[in-house]
C-alpha positions as CSV (number, residue, x, y, z in Angstrom):
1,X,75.8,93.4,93.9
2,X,79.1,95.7,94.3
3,X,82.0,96.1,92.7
4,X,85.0,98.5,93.2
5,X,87.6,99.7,90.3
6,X,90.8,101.7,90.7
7,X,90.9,103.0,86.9
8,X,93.9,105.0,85.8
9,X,95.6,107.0,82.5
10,X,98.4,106.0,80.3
11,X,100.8,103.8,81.0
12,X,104.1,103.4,79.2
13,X,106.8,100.9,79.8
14,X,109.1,102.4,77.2
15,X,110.7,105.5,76.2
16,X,108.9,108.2,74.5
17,X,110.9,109.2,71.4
18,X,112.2,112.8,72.7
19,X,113.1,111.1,75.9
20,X,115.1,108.3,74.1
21,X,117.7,106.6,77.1
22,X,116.2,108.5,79.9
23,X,112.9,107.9,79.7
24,X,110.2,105.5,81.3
25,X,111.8,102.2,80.5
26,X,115.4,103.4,81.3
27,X,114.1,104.5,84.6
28,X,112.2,101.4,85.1
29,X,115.1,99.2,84.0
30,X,117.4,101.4,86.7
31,X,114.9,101.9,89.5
32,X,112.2,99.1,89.7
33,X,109.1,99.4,91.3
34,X,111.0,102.5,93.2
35,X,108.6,104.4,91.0
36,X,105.1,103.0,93.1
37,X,106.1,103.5,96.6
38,X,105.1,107.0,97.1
39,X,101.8,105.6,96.1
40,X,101.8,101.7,96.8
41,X,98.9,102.0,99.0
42,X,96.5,104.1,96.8
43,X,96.4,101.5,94.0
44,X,95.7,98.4,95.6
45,X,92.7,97.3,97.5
46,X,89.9,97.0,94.2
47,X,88.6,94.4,92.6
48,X,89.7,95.5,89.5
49,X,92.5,97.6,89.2
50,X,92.7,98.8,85.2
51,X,95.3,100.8,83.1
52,X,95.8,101.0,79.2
53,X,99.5,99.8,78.3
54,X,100.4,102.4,75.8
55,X,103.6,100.9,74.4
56,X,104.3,97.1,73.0
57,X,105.7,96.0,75.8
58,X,107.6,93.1,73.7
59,X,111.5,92.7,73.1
60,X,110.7,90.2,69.7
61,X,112.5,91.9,67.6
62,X,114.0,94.5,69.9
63,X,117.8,96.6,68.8
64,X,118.5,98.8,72.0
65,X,120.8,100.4,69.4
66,X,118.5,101.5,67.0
67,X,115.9,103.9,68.1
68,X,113.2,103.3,65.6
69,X,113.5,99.9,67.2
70,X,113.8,101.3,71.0
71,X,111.2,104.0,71.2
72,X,108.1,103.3,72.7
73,X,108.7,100.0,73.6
74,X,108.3,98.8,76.7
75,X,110.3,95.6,78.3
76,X,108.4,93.1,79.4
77,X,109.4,92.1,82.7
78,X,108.1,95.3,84.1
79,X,104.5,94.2,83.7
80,X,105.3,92.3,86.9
81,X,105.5,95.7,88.7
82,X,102.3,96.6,87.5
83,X,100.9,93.1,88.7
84,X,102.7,93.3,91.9
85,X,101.6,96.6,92.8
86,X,97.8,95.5,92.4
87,X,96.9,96.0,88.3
88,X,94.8,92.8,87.1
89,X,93.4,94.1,84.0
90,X,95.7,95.2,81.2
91,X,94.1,97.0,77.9
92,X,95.8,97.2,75.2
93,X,93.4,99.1,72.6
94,X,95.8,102.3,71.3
95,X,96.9,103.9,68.3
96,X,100.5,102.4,69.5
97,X,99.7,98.9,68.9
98,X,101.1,98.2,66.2
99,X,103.9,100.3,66.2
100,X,106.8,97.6,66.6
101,X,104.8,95.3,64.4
102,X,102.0,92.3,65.0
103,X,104.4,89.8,66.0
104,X,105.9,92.2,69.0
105,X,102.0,92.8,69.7
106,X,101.0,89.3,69.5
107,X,103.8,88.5,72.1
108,X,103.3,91.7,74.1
109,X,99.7,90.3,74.9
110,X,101.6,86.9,75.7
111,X,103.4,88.2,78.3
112,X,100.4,89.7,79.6
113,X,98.5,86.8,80.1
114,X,101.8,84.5,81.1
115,X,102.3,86.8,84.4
116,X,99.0,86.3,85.4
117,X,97.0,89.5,84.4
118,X,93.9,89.4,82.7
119,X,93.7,90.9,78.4
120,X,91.4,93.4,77.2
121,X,91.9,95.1,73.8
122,X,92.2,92.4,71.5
123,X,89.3,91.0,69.0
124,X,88.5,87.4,69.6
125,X,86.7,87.5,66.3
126,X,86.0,90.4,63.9
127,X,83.9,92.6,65.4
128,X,83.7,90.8,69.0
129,X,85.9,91.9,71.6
130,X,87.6,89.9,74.4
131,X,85.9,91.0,77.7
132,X,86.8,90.6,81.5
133,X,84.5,88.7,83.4
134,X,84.0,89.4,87.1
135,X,81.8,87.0,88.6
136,X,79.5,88.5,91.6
137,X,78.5,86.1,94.9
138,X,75.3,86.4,93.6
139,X,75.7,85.0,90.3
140,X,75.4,88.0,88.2
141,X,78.6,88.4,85.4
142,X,79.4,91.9,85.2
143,X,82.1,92.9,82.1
144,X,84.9,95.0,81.1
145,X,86.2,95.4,77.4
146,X,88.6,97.8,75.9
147,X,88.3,99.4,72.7
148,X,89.7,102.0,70.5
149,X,88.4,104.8,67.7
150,X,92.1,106.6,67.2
151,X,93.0,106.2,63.7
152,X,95.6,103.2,63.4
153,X,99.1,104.9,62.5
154,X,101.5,101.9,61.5
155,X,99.7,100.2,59.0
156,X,97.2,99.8,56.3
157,X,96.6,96.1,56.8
158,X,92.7,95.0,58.5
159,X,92.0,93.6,60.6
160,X,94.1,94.6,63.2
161,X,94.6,92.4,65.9
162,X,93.7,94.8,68.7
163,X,89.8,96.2,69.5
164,X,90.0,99.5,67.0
165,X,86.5,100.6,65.9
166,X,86.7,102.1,62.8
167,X,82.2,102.8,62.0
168,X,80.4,104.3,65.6
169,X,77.3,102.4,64.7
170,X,79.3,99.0,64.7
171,X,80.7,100.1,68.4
172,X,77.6,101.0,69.4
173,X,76.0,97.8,68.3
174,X,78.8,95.6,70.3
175,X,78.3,97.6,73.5
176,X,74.4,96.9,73.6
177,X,74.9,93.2,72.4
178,X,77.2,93.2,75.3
179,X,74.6,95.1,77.4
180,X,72.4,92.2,76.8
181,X,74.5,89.1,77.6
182,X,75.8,90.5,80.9
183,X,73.7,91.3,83.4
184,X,76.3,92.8,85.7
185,X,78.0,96.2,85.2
186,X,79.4,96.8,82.1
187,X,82.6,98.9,81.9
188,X,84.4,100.1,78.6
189,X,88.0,101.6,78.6
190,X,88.5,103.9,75.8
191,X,91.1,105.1,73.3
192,X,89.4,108.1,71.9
193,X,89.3,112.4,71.2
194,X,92.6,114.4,70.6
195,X,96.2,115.0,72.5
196,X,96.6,118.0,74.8
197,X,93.1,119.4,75.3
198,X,92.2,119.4,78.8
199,X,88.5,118.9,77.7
200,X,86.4,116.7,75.4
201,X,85.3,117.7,71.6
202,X,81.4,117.9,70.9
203,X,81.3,114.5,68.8
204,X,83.4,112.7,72.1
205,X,80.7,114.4,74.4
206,X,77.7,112.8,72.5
207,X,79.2,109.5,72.1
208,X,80.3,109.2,75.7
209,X,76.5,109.8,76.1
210,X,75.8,107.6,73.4
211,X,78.0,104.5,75.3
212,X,75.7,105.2,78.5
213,X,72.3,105.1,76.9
214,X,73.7,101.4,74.9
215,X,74.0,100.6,78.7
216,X,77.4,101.2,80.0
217,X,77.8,101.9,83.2
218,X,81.0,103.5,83.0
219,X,83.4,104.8,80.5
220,X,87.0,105.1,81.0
221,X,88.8,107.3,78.3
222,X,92.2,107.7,77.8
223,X,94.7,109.0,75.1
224,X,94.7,113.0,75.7
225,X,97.8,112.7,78.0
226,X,95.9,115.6,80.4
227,X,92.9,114.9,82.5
228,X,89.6,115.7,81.6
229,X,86.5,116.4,83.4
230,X,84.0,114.0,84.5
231,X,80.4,113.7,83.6
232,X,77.4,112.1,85.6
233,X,75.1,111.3,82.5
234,X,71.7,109.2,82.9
235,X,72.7,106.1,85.1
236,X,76.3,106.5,84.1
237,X,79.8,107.6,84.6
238,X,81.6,109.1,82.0
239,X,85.6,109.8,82.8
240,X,86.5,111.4,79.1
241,X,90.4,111.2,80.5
242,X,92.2,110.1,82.7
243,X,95.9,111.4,81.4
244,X,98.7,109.6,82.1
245,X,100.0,107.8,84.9
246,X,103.6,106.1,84.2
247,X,104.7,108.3,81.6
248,X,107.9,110.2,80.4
249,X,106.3,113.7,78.9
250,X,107.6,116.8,80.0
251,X,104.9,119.6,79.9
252,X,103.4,120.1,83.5
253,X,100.0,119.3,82.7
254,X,101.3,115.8,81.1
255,X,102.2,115.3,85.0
256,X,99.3,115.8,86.8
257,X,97.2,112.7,87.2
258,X,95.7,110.0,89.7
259,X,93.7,107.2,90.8
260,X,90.1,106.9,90.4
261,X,88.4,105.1,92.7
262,X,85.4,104.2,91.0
263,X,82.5,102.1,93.6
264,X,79.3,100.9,91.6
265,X,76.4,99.2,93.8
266,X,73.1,97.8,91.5
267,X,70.2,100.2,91.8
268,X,72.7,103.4,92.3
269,X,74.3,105.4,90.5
270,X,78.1,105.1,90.1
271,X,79.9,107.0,92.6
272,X,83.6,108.2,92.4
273,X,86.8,109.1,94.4
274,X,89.8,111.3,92.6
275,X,92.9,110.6,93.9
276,X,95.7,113.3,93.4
277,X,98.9,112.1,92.3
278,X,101.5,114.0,90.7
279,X,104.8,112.1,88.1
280,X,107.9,113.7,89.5
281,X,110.2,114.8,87.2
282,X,112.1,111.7,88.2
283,X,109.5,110.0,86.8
284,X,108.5,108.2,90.0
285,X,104.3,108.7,91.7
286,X,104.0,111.0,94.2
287,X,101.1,112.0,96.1
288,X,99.5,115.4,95.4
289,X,100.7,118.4,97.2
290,X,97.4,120.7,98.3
291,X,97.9,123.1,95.5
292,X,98.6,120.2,93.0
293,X,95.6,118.3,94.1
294,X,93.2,121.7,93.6
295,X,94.4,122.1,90.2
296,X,93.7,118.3,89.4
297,X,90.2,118.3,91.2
298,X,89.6,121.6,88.8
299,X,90.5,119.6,85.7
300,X,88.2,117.0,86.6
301,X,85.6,119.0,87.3
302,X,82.5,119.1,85.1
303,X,81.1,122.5,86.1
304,X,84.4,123.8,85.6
305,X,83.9,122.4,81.6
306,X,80.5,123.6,81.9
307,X,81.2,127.0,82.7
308,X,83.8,127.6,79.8
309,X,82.5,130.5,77.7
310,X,84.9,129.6,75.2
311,X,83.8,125.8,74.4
312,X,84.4,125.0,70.6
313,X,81.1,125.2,68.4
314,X,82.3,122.3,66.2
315,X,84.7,119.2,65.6
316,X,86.6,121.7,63.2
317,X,87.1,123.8,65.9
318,X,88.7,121.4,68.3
319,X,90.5,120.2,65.7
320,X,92.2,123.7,65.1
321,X,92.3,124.0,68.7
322,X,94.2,120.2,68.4
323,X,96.7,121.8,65.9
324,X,97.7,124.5,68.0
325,X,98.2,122.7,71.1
326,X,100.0,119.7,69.2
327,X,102.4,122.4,67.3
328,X,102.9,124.1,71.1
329,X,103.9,120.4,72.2
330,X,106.5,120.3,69.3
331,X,108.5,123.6,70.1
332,X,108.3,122.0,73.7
333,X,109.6,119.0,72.8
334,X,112.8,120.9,70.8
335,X,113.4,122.9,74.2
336,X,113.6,120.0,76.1
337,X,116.2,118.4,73.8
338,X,118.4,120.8,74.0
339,X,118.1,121.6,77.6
340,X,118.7,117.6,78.4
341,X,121.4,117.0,75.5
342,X,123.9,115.5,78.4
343,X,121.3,112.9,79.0
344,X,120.7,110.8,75.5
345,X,123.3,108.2,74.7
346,X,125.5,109.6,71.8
347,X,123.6,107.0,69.1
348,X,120.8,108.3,70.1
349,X,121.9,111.8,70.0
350,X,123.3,111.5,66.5
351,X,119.7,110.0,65.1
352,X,117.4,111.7,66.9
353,X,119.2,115.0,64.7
354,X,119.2,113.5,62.1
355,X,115.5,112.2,61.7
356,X,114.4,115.6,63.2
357,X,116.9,116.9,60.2
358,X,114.9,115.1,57.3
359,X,111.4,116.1,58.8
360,X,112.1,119.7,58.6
361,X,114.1,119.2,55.1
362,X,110.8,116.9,53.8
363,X,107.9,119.1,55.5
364,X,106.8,116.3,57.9
């Protein structure tokens, strides 16, 4: 019994908020699947070929106008790109969910399924996650399922229609009740630990650890927007992040990224290929130049995390460490405004001041 995965970071279909009329869905809506071809034959070839869709890729209730309306929101006939370009398994477990509303979430996951690409990320029932069944030659049912532990940001309402695990004993429970109806692999894709860090927190650490020993065979971690190393734990492969991969940010490290090529065979242990790839600052994949690819096989490394003599004792360490970086993103994000002021549409111009005007009059 084998099975191959092509596993990647992020991906967004709309435009980030500081990147509003030039960003990933503008270029998208101008270039097409232009963006994949530096790359077309790196993706393709797996049986499963799996990426996190970080925006609500909806236009139900969409004003291209407004840009509380048009920020980080993807349009919905680009997930044919992604399934033309080999992606078959769509998760859609992040702490932007419900940022455009349930109804724009609900239909996002519609058009998901109506081009042909298989869900993961929502909750068939409370608790119970939907899960992606690939059936081996030999009988066996191996599964995939997508969840999340980011604090929801866009409302107060629960449930929530997409996986978020909110208690780590609950998650924990589903993965091994999981473990025991499936006697395939079992894969998890997960929304976890905090922005900018290009290495996992303690608590991330022990529950990636804590995922394996429930009986996954591989963990898939997103959110960060960087990469992050990867650990070989017990039977298991843990990937704590994967960074982005069709995404609009600015800072460098936001723009290195790449494929992994993830082969799992029963009785071994996983094995795993990185492939370089670097997002231009056109936005479009490109493969890794030799001293881009060194710096991304570095980030993945696990002795290079290992080795660090400056590893943060606790979570309230990271999360200082979280502050810093996250407030070093902000004054980035002001430089690249006003260095790219020719490029927003004057609506968006005159909005994106003025919100950025209230949040510094009211503290936010």
């Amino acid at each position: 019994m084998k099975l191959d995965i092509h596993a990647v970071g992020d991906v967004s279909l709309g435009d980030h908020p500081v990147c509003a009329g030039h960003g990933m869905r503008s270029v998208l809506e101008r270039f097409g699947d232009e963006i994949f071809r530096g790359i077309e034959y790196e993706i393709k070839g797996a049986d499963i070929n799996i990426c996190n869709i970080e925006t609500v890729t909806s236009n139900l209730g969409f004003n291209r106008f407004w840009l509380p309306s048009f920020e980080m929101r993807g349009n919905p006939d680009q997930l044919t790109i992604l399934r033309d370009y080999g992606f078959n398994v769509f998760g859609v477990a992040n702490n932007h969910a419900m940022q455009h509303g349930v109804a724009a979430f609900n239909d996002m996951t519609k058009n998901i399924t109506n081009f042909g690409n298989s869900l993961i990320g929502i909750d068939v029932e409370p608790g119970r996650t939907l899960v992606h069944e690939h059936k081996h030659e030999c009988g066996s049912i191996s599964a995939v399922v997508a969840l999340s532990i980011r604090p929801e940001e866009w409302t107060s309402e629960r449930p929530v229609p997409y996986s978020l695990r909110e208690s780590e004993d609950a998650l924990l429970a589903e993965v091994r009740a999981l473990r025991e109806r499936y006697d395939g692999f079992l894969i998890c894709s997960i929304h976890w630990g905090l922005e900018f860090l290009t290495y996992p927190g303690p608590s991330q650490v022990e529950l990636g650890r804590k995922l394996v020993d429930a009986g996954v065979d591989v963990v898939i971690g997103h959110h960060s927007h960087v990469l992050q190393p990867v650990e070989r734990y017990g039977k298991g492969l843990i990937l704590y992040s994967l960074g982005n991969f069709v995404f609009d940010l600015w800072p460098e490290e936001t723009k290195l990224t790449a494929i992994a090529r993830i082969k799992l065979e029963q009785g071994k242990s996983p094995d795993f290929e990185i492939i370089p790839i670097v997002i231009g600052n056109d936005l479009k994949l490109r493969k890794a130049g030799s001293v881009e690819a060194e710096k991304i096989y570095h980030l993945f490394s696990w002795e290079r995390y290992q080795s660090r003599t400056d590893l943060p004792e606790d979570d309230a360490e990271y999360e200082t460490r979280y502050k810093d970086a996250r407030m070093s993103f902000r004054y980035s994000s002001y430089r690249y405004f006003l260095s790219n002021l020719r490029k927003y549409p004057a609506n968006f111009l005159v909005q994106s001041l003025v919100r950025t005007g209230l949040r510094r009059i009211l503290g936010m």
